[in-house]
C-alpha positions as CSV (number, residue, x, y, z in Angstrom):
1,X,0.0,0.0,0.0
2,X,1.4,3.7,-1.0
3,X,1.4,6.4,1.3
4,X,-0.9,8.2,-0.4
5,X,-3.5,4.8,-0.4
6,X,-3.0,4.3,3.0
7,X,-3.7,8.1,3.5
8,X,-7.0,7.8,1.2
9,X,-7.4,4.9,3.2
10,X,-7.5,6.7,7.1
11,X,-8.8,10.1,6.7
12,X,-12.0,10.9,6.2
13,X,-13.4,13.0,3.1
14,X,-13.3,16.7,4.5
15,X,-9.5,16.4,6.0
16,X,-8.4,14.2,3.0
17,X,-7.4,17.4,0.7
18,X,-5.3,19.2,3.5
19,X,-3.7,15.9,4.3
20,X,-2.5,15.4,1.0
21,X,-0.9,18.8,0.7
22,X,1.4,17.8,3.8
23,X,2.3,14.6,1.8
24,X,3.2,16.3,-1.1
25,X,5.3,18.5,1.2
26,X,7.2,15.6,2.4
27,X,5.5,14.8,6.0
28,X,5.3,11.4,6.8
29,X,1.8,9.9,6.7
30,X,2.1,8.7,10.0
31,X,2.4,12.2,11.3
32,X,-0.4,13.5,9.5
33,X,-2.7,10.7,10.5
34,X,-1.7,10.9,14.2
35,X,-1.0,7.0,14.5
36,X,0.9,4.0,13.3
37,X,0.2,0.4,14.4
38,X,3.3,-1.0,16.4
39,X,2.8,-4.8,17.7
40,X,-0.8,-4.7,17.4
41,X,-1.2,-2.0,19.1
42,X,-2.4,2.1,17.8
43,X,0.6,3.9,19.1
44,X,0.2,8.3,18.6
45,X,3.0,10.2,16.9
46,X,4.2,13.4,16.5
47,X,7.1,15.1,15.5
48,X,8.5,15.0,19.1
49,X,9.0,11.1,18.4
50,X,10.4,9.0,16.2
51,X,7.6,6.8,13.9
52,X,8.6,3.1,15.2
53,X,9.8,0.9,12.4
54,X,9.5,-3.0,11.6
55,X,12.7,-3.6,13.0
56,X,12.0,-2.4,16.3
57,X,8.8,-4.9,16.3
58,X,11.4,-7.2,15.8
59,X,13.5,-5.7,19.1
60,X,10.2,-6.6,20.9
61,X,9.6,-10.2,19.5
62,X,12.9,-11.2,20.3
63,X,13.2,-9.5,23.7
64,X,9.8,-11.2,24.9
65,X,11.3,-15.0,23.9
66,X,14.1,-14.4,26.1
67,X,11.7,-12.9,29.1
68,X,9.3,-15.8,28.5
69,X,12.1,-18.2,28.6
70,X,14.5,-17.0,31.3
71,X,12.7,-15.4,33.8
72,X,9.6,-16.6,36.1
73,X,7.4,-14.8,37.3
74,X,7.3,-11.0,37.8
75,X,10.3,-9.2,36.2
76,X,11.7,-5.6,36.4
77,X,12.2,-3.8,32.9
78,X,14.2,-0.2,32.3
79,X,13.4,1.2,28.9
80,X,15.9,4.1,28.1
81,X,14.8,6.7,25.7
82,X,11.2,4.9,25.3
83,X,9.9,8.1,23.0
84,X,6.9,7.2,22.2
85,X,6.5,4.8,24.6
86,X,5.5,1.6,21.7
87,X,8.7,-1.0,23.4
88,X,7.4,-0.5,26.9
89,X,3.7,-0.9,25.6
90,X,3.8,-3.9,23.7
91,X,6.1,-5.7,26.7
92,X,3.4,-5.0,29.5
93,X,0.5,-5.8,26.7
94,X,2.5,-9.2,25.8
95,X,3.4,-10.1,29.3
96,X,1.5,-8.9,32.7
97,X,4.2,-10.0,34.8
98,X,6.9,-7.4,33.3
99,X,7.0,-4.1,35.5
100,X,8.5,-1.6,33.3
101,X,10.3,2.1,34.1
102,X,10.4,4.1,31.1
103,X,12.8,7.0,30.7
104,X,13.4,10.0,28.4
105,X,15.4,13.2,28.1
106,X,12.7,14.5,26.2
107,X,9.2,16.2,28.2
108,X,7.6,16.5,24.9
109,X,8.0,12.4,23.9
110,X,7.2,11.6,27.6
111,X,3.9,13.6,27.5
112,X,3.0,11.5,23.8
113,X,4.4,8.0,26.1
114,X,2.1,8.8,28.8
115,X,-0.8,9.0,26.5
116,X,-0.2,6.1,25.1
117,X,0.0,4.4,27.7
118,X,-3.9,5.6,28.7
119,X,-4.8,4.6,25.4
120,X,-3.4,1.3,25.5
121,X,-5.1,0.7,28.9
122,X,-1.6,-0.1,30.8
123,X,0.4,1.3,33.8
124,X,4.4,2.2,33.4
125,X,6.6,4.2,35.8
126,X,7.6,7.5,33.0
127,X,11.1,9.1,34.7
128,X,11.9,12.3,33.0
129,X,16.3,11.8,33.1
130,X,18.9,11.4,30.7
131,X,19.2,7.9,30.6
132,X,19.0,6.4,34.0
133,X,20.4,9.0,35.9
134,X,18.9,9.4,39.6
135,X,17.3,5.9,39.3
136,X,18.7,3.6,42.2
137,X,17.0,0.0,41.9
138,X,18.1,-2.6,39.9
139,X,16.5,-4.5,37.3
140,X,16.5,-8.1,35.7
141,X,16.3,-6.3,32.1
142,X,17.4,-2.9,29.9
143,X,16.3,-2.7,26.4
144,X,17.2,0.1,24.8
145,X,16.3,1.6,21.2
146,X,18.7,5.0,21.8
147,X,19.9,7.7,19.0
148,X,22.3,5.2,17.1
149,X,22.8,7.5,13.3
150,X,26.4,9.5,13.2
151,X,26.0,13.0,11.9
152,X,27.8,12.4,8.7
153,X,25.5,9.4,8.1
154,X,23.2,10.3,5.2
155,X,19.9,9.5,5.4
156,X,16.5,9.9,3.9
157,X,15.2,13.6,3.7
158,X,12.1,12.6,5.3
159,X,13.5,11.2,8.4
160,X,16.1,13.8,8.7
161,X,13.4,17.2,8.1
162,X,10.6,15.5,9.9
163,X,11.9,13.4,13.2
164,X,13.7,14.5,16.1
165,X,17.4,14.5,15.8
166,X,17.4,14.2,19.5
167,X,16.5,11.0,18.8
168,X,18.1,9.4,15.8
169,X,22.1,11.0,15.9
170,X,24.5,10.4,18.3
171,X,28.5,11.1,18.6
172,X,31.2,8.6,18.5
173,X,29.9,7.5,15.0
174,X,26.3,6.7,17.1
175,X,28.3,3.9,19.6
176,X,27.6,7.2,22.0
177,X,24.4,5.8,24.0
178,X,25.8,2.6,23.9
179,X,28.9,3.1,25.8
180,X,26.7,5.5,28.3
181,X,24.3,2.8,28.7
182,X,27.0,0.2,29.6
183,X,29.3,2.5,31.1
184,X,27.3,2.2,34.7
185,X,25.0,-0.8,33.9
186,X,26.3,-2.9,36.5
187,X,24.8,-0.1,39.4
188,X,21.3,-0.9,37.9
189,X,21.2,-4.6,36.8
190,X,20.3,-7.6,38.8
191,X,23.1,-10.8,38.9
192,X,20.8,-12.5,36.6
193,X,20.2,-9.9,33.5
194,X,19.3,-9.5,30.3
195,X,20.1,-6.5,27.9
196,X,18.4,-5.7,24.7
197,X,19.5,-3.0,22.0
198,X,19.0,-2.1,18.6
199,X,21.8,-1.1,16.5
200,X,22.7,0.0,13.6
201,X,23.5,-2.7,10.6
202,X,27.5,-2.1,10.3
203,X,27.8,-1.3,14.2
204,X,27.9,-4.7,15.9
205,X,31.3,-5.3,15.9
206,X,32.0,-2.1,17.7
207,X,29.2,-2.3,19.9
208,X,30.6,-5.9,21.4
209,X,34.0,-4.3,21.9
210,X,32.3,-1.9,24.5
211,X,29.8,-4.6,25.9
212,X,33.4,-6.6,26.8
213,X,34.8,-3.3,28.1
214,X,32.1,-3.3,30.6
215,X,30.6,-6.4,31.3
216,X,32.4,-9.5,32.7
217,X,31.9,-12.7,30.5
218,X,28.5,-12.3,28.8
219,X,27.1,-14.2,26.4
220,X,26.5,-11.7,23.3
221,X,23.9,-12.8,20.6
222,X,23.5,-10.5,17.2
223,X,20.8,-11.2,15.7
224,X,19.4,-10.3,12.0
225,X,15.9,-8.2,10.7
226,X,14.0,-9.9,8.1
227,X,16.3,-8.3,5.8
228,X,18.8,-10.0,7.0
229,X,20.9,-7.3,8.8
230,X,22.7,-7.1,12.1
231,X,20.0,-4.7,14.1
232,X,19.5,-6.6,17.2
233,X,22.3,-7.2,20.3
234,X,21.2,-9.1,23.5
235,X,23.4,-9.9,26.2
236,X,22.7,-11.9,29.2
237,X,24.2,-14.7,31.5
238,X,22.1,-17.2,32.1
239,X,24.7,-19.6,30.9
């Protein structure tokens, strides 16, 4: 389905002009309708979030097999830099027993997280921090979807004039969040843990070098999109 069908498609007849105007001006149909489907579930967006993509479905999928598998009954989740909340959504949806925190920098994503979280009928702890700063407890899992893009990366006009660069570049050649998120992890996570990241396709290899720099003997598992890209790092040690 084109944008423009699956505009046709969600707006009624009197917005439908106007709405096509901001396609043709290079706003992404998500935006203009207000909502994208992540996991199942209707998840709002705005330009103070990024629009959640297939792959990070796929950080989900993954993420609950490992919960489901490892861990009995209820279970403490940290989502860094949850934007517009969808991660920390479809976990809780998928799985009761998962407590989640959910943190951003951002007061604009948290207010679009918070409402989706009403909307989705399900109860998260939002922490307005950079990162995990001023949190104390520890949890049994961090999954993390951070800014991963470095700023001479080129990508698509419509991502880089429409979502918030707050939320797609980092320094460091985008390793930047990963090595702050690792950096103090062992404060925050239980003995028994498991970490979940996306990551950009040619950054794996880097991304390991710091999870060894931090962690003591973890098992690392890369895993590939449908596409058959690197885009998925979970570490753990339940072995």
């Amino acid at each position: 389905m084109t944008d423009l069908e699956y505009l046709e498609k969600n707006v009624d007849k009197k917005n439908l002009k106007k709405a096509k105007r901001k396609l043709e001006k290079g706003i992404p149909v998500q935006y203009i309708i207000g909502n994208v489907d992540f996991y199942g579930y209707k998840i709002n967006v705005n330009k103070n979030v990024l629009i959640p993509r297939f792959e990070t479905e796929e950080l989900v999928e993954n993420t609950l097999k490992y919960i489901n598998k490892y861990f009995k009954g209820n279970i403490e989740v940290l989502d860094i830099g949850t934007g517009s909340g969808c991660i920390s959504i479809a976990l809780k949806k998928q799985n009761e027993k998962i407590n989640i925190t959910a943190t951003d920098i951002s007061k604009k994503a948290l207010k679009v997280a918070k409402h989706n979280s009403k909307r989705n009928n399900v109860n998260i702890n939002f922490i307005h921090t950079n990162l995990y700063d001023g949190i104390n407890n520890k949890f049994d899992c961090i999954i993390s979807n951070p800014p991963y893009i470095s700023y001479d990366e080129k990508i698509m006009d419509i991502v880089y004039n429409n979502e918030p660069h707050i939320a797609l570049f980092a320094d460091n050649k985008g390793l930047y969040y990963y090595e702050e998120i690792l950096r103090n992890i062992n404060k925050i996570i239980n003995d028994k843990y498991l970490i979940c990241f996306e990551i950009g396709m040619n950054q794996a290899k880097d991304i390991i070098s710091i999870i060894n720099k931090y962690l003591k003997n973890p098992t690392i598992e890369v895993k590939k999109d449908l596409q058959q890209r690197d885009r998925m790092i979970f570490i753990h040690n339940f072995e």
